[in-house]
Wavefront OBJ file of the C-alpha trace (Angstrom):
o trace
v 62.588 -66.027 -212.337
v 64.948 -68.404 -210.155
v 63.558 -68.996 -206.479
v 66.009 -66.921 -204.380
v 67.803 -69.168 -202.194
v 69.329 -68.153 -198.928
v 72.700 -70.358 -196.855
v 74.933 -70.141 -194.811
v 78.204 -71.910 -195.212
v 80.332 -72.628 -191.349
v 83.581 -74.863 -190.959
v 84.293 -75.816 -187.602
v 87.995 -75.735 -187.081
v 88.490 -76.085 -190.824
v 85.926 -78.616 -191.395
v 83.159 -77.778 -193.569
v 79.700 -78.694 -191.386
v 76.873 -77.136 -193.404
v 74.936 -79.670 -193.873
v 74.533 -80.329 -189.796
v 73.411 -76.549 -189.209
v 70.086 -76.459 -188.209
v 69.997 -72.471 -187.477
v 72.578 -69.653 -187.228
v 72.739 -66.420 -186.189
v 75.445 -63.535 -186.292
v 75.786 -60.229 -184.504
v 77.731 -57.271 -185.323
v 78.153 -54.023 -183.200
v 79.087 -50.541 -183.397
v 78.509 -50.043 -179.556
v 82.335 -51.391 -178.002
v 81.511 -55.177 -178.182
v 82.589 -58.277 -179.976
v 80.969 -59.029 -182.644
v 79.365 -62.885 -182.319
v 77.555 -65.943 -183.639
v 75.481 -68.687 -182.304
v 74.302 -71.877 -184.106
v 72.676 -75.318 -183.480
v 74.278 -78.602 -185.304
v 71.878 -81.579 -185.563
v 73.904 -84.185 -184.084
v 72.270 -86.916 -185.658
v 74.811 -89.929 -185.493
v 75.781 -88.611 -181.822
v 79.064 -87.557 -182.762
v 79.069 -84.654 -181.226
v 77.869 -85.633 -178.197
v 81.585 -87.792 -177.601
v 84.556 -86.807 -178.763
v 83.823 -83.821 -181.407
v 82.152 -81.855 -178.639
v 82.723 -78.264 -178.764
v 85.861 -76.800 -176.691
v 86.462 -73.493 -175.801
v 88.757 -72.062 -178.049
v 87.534 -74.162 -181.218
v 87.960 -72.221 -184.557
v 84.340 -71.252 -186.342
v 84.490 -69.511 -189.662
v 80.838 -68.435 -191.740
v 79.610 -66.725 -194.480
v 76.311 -65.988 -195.524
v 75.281 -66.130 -199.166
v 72.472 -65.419 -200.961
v 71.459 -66.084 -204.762
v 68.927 -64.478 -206.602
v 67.701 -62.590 -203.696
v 66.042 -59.090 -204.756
v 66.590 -60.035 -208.954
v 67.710 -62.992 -211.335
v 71.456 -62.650 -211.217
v 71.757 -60.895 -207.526
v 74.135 -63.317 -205.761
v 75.631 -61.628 -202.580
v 77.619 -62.828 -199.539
v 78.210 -61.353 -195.923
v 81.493 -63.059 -194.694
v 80.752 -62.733 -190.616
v 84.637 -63.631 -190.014
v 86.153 -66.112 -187.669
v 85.053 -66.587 -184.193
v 86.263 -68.377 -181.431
v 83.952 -70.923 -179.334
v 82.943 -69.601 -175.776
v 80.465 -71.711 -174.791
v 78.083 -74.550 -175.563
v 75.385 -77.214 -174.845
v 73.309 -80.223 -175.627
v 69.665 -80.834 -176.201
v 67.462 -83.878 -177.195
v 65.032 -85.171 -178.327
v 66.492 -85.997 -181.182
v 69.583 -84.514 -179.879
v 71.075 -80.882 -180.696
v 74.476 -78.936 -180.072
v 74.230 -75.357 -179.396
v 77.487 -73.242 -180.128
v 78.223 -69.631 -179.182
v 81.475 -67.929 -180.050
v 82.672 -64.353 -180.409
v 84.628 -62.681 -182.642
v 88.247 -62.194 -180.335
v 91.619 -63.232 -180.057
v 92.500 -66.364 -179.400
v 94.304 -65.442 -177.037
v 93.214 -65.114 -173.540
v 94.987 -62.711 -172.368
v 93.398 -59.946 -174.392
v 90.271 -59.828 -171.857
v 91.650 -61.769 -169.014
v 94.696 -60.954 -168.154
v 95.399 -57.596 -166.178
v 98.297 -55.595 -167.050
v 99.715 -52.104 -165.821
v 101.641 -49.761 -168.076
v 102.020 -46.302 -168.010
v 101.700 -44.822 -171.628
v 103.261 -41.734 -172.575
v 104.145 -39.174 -175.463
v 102.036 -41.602 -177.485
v 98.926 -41.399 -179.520
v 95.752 -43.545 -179.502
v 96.759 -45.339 -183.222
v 99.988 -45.971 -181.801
v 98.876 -47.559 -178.599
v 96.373 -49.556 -180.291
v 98.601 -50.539 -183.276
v 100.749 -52.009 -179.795
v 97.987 -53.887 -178.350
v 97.096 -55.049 -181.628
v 100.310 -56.357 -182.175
v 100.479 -58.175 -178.951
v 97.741 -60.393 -180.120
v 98.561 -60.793 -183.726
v 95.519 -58.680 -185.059
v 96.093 -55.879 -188.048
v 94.741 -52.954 -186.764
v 91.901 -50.736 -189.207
v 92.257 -46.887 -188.102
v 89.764 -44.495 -189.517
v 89.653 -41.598 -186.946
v 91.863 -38.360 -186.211
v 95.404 -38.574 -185.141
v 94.683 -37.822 -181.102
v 98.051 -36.899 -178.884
v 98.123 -39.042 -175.526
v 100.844 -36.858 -173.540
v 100.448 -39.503 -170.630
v 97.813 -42.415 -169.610
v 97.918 -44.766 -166.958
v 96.857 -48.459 -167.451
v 96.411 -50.030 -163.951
v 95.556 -53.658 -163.061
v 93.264 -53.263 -166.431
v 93.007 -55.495 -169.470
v 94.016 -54.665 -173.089
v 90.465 -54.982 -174.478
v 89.006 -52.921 -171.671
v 91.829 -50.265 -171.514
v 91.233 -49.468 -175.020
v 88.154 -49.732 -175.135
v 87.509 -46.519 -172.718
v 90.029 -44.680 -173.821
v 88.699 -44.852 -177.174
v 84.899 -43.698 -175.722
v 86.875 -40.686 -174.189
v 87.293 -39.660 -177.913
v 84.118 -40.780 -179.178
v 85.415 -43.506 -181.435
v 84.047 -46.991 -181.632
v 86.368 -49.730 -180.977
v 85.467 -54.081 -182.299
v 87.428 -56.928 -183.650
v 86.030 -57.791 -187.215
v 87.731 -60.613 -189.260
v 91.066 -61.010 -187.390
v 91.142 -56.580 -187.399
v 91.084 -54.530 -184.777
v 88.775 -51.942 -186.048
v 88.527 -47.949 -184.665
v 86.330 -45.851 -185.910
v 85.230 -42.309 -185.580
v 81.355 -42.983 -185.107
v 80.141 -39.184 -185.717
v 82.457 -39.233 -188.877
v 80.313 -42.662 -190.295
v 76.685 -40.766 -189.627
v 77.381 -37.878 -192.055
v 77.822 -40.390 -194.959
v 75.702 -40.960 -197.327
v 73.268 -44.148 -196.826
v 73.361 -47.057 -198.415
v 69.416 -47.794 -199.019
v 66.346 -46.377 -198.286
v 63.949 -49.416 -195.959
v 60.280 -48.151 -196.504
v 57.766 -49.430 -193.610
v 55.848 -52.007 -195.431
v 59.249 -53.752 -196.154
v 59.187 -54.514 -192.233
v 58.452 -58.058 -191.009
v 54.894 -57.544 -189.301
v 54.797 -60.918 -187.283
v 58.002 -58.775 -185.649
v 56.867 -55.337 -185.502
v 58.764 -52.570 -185.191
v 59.461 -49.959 -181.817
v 60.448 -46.268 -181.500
v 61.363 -44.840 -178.437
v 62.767 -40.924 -177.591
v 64.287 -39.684 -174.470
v 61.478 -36.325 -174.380
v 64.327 -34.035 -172.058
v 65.692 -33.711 -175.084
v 69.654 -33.678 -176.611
v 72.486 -31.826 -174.620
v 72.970 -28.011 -177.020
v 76.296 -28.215 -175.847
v 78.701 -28.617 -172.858
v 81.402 -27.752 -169.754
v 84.597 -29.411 -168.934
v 86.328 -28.248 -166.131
v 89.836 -29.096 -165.343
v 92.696 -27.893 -163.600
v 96.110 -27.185 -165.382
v 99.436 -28.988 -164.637
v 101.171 -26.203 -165.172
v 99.954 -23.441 -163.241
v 97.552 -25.210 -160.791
v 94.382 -23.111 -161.815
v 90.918 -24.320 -162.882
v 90.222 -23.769 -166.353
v 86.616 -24.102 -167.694
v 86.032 -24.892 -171.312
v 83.406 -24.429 -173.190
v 81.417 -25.832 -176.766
v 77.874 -25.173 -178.284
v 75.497 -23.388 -176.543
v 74.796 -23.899 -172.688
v 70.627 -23.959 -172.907
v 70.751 -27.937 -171.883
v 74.576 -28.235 -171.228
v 76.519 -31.460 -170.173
v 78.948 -31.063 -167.217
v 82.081 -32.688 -166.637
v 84.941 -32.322 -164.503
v 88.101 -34.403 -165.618
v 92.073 -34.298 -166.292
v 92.761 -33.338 -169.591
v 96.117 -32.819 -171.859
v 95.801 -29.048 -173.354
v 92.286 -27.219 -174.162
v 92.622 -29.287 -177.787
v 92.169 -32.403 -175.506
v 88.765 -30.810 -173.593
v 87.085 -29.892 -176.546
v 87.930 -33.760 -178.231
v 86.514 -35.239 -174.735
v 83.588 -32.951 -174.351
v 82.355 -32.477 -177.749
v 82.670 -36.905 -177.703
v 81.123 -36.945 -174.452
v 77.829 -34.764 -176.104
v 77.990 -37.078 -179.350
v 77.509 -40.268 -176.716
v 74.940 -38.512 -174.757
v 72.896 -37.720 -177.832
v 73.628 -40.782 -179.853
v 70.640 -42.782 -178.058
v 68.471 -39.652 -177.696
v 66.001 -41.373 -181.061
v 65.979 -45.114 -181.494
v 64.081 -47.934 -183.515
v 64.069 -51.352 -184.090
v 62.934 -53.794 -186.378
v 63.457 -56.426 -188.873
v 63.203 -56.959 -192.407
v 64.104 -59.689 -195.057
v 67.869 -60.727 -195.019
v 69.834 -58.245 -196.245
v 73.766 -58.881 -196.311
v 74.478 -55.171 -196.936
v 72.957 -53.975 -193.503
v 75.544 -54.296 -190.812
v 76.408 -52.233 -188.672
v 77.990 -48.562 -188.756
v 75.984 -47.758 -191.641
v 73.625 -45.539 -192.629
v 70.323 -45.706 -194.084
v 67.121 -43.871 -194.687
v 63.601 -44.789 -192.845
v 60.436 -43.634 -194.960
v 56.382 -44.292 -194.802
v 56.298 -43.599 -190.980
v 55.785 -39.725 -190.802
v 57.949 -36.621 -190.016
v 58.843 -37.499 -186.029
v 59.939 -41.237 -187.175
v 60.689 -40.758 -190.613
v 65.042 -39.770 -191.371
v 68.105 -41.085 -191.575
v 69.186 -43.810 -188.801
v 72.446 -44.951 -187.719
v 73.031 -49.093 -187.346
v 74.285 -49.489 -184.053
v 73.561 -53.339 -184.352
v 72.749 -55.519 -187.247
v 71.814 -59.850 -186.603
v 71.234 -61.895 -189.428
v 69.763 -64.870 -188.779
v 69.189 -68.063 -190.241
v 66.226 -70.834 -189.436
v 64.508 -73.720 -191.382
v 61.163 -72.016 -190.195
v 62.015 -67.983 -190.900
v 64.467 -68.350 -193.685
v 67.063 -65.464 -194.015
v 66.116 -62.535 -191.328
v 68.385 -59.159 -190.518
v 66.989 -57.675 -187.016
v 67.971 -53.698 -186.886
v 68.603 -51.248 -183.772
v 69.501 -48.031 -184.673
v 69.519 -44.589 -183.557
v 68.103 -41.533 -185.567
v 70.735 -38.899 -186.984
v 69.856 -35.501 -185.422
l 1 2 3 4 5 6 7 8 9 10 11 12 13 14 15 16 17 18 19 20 21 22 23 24 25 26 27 28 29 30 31 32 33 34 35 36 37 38 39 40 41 42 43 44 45 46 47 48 49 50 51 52 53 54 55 56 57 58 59 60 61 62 63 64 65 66 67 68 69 70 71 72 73 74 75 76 77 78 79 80 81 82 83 84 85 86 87 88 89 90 91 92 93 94 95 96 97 98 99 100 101 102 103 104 105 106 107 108 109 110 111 112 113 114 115 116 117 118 119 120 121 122 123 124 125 126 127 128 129 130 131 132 133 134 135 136 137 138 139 140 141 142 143 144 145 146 147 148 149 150 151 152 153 154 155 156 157 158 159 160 161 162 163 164 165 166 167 168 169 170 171 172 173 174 175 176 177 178 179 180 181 182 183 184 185 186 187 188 189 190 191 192 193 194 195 196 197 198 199 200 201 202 203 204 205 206 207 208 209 210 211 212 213 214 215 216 217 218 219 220 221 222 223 224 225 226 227 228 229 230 231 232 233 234 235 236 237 238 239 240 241 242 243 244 245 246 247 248 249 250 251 252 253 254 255 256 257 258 259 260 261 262 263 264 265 266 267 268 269 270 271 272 273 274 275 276 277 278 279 280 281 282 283 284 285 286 287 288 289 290 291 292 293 294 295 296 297 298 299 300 301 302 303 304 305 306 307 308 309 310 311 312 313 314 315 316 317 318 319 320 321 322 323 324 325 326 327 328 329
């Protein structure tokens, strides 16, 4: 059998550099933030020490590959996107770049710049298909059509307006590969998982943790709002109230409470089981998927949610994916 072989290919504003990484690492989420990446260029010749020394803003496009990995024959890749360079350094000796860069528009003014807008008669595709559009980003919507009758951007940014107003609902909001991706997060747990990762696949020399939250999961909820039109307080209820979650909010029509409750339960629950560890390099395991955890009893044992996925690449490890999930209850 062929050794299995593990790389990953980065151009630097266009440029091919492969041959200069020394280690690289990429993060995806399913929690609200950017995905990123981080690497470290041996600058051998000094180069980038003068004039080719990283600038915020600089272009950085990877993909991970691997050949032969689990058989002869299974070549895979993970394309991690393009990212745009947010910070950096220098270290010696013999002397080292580090790069970090995250996965966002180019332009600035998507978390930086503050902007008030009142939105109304809309829905959440449509005002994210506009914000999208403002910073040239197709927009991936997988989540239910959900009427906005009126909502109030003050002094906010884009990226962080959207970003709550999609946790209101429940859905998970990250730029992917020049998308702006929304997803309904409760929707992605009841598929079906990809793999099955037994314990003794785990990397000992990282171990593995499992932590639970012994309270226990919200059985359902109240919301508790008062009505434009006739100035009363209406309580609304879901689930049963043996542990219920209280909230008190503005809300659209009773079809709006029981959207924001039943989201505001999912989010509460989400973290009540989590576990983390990492296994060899895996290109299929990013995050928002699902897959099944075996060998560790009945309490740890189930189906787990990705909430974040980092592959990482090193001379000294080799090809590494670090997990941190949460268990499907």
């Amino acid at each position: 059998m062929k050794a299995r072989r593990s790389e990953v290919v980065l151009k630097y504003n266009g440029v091919e550099i492969t041959p200069a990484i020394m280690g690289f690492s990429f993060e995806l989420s399913a929690e609200g933030t950017a995905d990123n990446c981080s690497f470290q260029i041996a600058d051998r010749g000094e180069r980038w020490m003068g004039d080719l020394f990283p600038k915020k803003g600089d272009l950085v496009e990877a993909t991970i590959f691997v050949y032969d990995w689990q058989r002869e024959g299974d070549h895979r890749s993970l394309p991690c996107g393009t990212f745009t360079v947010d910070s950096a350094g220098a270290n010696g000796e013999p002397v080292s770049i580090s790069v970090g860069a995250v996965a966002k528009p180019v332009v600035a003014a998507f978390s930086a710049t503050q902007r008030t807008q009142t939105w109304e008669k809309a829905t959440l595709k449509k005002i994210a298909e506009t914000i999208a559009g403002r910073y040239r980003l197709a927009l991936f919507y997988e989540a239910e059509e959900i009427e906005i009758s009126a909502k109030e951007q003050s002094e906010q940014e884009d990226g962080a307006f959207l970003r709550d107003l999609c946790q209101e609902y429940g859905l998970i909001l990250k730029i992917y590969r020049d998308k702006l991706v929304i997803f309904n997060r409760e929707s992605y747990k009841k598929k079906k998982p990809i793999k099955e990762i037994s314990r003794h696949s785990i990397k000992r020399e990282a171990g593995w943790n499992y932590q639970t939250e012994l309270e226990g999961s919200y059985t359902g909820g109240i919301l508790t709002y008062t009505d434009a039109s006739t100035e009363k307080d209406i309580s609304y209820e879901v689930g049963t109230q043996e542990r219920p979650l209280k909230l008190n909010e503005q809300v659209d029509s009773p079809g709006d409470a029981k959207r924001k409750l039943e989201a505001a339960i999912a989010n509460a629950n989400h973290g009540l089981f989590k576990m983390t560890f990492s296994v060899k390099g895996d290109p299929d395991l990013v995050d928002g998927v699902v897959v099944t955890v075996v060998d560790f009893g009945p309490e740890i044992s189930g189906k787990y949610f990705v909430n974040k996925a980092v592959h990482s690449l090193s001379r000294s490890e080799g090809y590494v994916t670090a997990l941190e999930m949460s268990k499907i209850i």
